[in-house]
N, C-alpha and C positions, 0 to 999 in steps of 0.2 A: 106440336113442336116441342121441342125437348126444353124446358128450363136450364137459361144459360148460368154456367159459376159464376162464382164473383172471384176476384182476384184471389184471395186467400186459400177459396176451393180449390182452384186451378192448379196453387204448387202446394198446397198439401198434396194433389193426385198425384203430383209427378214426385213427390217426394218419397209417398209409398208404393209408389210403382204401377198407377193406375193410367189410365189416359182420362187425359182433363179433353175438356168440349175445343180446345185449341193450344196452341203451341204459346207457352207462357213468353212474357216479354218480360229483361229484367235489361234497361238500358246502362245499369253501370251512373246512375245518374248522380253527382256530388252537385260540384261548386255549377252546374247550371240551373238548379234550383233554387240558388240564391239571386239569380239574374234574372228569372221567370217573377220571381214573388219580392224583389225591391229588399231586400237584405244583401248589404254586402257584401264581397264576398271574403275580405277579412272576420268581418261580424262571423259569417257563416263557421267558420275555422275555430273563432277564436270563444265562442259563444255556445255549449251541448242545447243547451232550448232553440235556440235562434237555428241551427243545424236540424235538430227534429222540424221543426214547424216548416221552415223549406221543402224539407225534402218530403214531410208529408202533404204539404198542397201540394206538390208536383204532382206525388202521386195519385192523389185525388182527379186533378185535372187532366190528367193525359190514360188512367185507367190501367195504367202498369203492373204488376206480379213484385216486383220491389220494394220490396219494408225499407226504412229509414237508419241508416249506417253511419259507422265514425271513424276516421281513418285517412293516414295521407303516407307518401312512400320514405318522409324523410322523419317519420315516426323512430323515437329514441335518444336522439340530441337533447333535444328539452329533458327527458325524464331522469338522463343521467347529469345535470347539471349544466348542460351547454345551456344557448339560445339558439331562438328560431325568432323570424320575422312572418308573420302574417300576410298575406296577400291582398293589401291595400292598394297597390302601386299598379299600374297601370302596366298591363302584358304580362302578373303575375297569375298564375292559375292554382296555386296550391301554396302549404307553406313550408318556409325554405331555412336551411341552414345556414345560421348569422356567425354565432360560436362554432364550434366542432369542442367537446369535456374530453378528446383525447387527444393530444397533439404527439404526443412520444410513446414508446414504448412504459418509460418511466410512470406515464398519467394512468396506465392501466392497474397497475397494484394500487394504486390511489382511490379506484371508481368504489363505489358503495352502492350495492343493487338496491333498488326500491325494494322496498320489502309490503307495502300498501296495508299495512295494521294503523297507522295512524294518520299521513293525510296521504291522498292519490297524490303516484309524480306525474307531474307537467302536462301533454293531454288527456290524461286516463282521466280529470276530473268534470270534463268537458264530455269525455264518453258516457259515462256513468252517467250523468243530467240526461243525454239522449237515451241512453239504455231505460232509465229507471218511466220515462215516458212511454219507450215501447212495449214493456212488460204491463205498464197498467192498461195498454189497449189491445193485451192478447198477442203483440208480435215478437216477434223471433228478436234476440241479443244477440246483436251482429257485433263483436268487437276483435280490434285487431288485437292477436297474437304470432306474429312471425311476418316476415322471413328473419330469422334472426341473422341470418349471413345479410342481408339488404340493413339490416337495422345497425349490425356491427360498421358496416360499413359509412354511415353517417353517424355514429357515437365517434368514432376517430374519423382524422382528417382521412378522406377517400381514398387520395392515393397515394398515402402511408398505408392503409389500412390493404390494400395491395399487393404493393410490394412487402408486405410483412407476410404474408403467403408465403415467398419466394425463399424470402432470406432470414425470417425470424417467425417462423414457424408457430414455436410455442409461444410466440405471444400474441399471434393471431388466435390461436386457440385459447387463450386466458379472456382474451377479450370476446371471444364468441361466446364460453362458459358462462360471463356475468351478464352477457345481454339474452340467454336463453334463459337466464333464474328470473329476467326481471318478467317475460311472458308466463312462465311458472307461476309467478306472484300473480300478476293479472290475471290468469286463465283461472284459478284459485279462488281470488276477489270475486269477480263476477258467478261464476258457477257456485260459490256460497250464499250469492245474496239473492241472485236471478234463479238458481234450479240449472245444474246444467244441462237437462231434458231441454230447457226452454233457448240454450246458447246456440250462435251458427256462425262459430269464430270464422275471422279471414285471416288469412294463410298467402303470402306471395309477394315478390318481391325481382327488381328488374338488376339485381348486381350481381345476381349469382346465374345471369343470361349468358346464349354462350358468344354474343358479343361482347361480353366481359373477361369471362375464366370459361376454362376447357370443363367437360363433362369429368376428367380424372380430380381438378381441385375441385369441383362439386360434389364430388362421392367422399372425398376428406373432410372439406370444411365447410359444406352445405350441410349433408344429407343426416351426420350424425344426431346433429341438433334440430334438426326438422324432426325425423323418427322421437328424439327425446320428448318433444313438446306432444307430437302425434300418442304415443303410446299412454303418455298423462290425461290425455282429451279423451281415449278410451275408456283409459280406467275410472276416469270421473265418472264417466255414463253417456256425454257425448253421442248426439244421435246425426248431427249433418257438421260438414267442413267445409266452407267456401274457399276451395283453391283458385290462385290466382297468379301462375305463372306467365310472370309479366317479357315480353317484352320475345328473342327467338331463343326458347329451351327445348329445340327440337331434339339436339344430343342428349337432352340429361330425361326425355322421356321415362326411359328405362330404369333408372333409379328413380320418379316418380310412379311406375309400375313394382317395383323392388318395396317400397316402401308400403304401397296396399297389399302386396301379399306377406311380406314379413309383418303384419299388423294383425293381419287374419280376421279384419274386423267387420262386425254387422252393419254397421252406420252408412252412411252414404258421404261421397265426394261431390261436391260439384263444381266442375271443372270446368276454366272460362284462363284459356291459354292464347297467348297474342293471336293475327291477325297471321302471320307468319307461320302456325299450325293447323295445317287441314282440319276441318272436322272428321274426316274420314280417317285419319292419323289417330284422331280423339276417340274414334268410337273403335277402334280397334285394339286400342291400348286399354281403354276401361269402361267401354260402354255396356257389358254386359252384367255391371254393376253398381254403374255410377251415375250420375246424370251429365249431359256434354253442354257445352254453351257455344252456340254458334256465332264467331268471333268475328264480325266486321269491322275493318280497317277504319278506326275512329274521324281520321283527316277527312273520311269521305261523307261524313256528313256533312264537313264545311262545302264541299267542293262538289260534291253532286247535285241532280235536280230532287225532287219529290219523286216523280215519274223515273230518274235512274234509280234510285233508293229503292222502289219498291222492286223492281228487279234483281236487284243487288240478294234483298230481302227474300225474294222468292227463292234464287238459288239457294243461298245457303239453308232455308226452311227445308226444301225438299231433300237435301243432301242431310240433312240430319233430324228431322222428323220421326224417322221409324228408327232410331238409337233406340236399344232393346229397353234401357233402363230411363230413358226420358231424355228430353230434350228441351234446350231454352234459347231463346232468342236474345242475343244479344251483343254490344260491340266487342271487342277484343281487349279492351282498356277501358275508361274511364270517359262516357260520352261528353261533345266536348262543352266547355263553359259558353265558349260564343254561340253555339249552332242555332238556328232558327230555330220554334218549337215544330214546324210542319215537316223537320227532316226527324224529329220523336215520331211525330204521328205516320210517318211511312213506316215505320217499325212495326204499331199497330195496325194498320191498315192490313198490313201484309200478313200478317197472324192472323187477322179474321178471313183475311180472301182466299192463303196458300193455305194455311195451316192448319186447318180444322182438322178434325179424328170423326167426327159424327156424318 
């Protein structure tokens, strides 16, 4: 019988384009690893050791393809000077914007990009504690850099930040410039200190959905500062991109496709788009170079059985299984903080019973 991988093997395979002994599981797991292993899940946030140490029993315990991550969607507020509140409170699942550092037009010529030469701003110091943990045990530096249209969007009050699209144009664009230099600065920081061979930045973000804005302000005030950040991750050396368009960017596919061919680049994507985009949509758009992540609807972990799960699981295993460039198993978002652990383990389950290649 053939000797099985171990998790690491499994998506190095699919990293370099091999077939691993089964179909890797990467459940998206944050603040439910702080629920599993009795850290809170403020601590978890607020805390880069306390964050590592979670999420790596998790992965110990459940036998996932998932290295340990740092990251939340209201990422930017803190680092420009606003506040955030920590998710202490009861029916809190991430952490949230208290301040908003841009309340007018006028607060944008005020901002001052972090520049991260002398101390990290606001969560990047919390990253780095995790980062510098998983570089000493061989794993991948997962830190966010982008979306900077999702980031701009919570450095100014939401919907100011908006309507300033519509009606004041160049100052949405002033304020998208200082929040793309401060990812510039971080993707810099880390790829200086970690090797950026060793980085596997996340990329994504749910405001620039097109239940927010049309696929046309996407290609204006998304796409230029994505590519910006995209063509710097290149030139670094940058070898993998965790993309993570969150939430339905079925329309703005196409400048997601736009932006890998105008890149021209060797590295790989891996692509994990809401619950809302087929996988079949996913492998037709870039599966014959990217990796696809097969996206189940997160809610149904709370609400389904074990026994629906692993069906759930099977469909989508088999519908993207044979993606020419790999495939991974996992939710569409961010699996959720309350779910039982036995709706993780129909994850796995379903990986060793559907999903094998041997």
């Amino acid at each position: 019988m053939t000797q099985r991988m171990t998790p690491s093997e499994r998506m190095m395979a699919v990293m370099s384009g091999q077939k691993p002994d089964r179909v890797p599981v990467v459940p998206f797991v944050l603040g439910y690893s702080s629920k599993i292993t009795g850290i809170s899940l403020g601590d978890f946030y607020a805390d880069g050791d306390k964050c590592f140490e979670a999420q790596f029993a998790s992965m110990r315990l459940h036998g996932y393809e998932q290295t340990p991550m740092y990251g939340y969607a209201s990422l930017g507020a803190l680092e420009f000077g606003g506040e955030i509140e920590y998710p202490y409170g009861k029916g809190q699942g991430a952490p949230f914007v208290k301040k908003h550092p841009v309340k007018n037009i006028e607060d944008i010529e005020k901002l001052e990009v972090p520049d991260f030469k002398r101390e990290l701003p606001g969560a990047y110091k919390e990253a780095d504690k995790l980062a510098a943990r998983c570089h000493a045990m061989g794993m991948p530096i997962s830190v966010q850099t982008g979306s900077t249209f999702t980031a701009a969007s919570v450095v100014a009050d939401t919907s100011e930040f908006l309507s300033w699209l519509i009606m004041e144009p160049k100052a949405a664009h002033s304020l998208l410039d200082k929040v793309c230099d401060m990812f510039i600065n971080a993707i810099d920081y880390f790829a200086e200190k970690y090797g950026a061979e060793n980085m596997l930045p996340f990329d994504g973000g749910p405001s620039e959905s097109n239940t927010m804005i049309s696929p046309d302000t996407f290609a204006e005030f998304a796409y230029p500062y994505m590519k910006r950040i995209h063509v710097h991750l290149k030139e670094l050396g940058v070898h993998a991109v965790l993309m993570h368009p969150c939430s339905n960017q079925n329309k703005n596919i196409e400048h997601y496709v736009k932006l890998r061919n105008e890149l021209n680049w060797s590295g790989k994507y891996v692509w994990l788009f809401g619950p809302e985009t087929p996988v079949k949509d996913q492998i037709k758009a870039f599966g014959d170079h990217d990796v696809i992540c097969g996206n189940i609807n997160p809610p149904l972990f709370l609400t389904k059985s074990y026994e629906e799960l692993m069906d759930i699981c099977k469909q989508t295993i088999l519908e993207g299984m044979n993606s020419p460039s790999g495939f991974i198993l996992a939710p569409g978002c961010e699996f959720p903080v309350n779910a039982a652990p036995l709706k993780l383990m129909a994850m796995l389950d379903a990986a060793e019973t559907y999903g094998r290649y041997e």
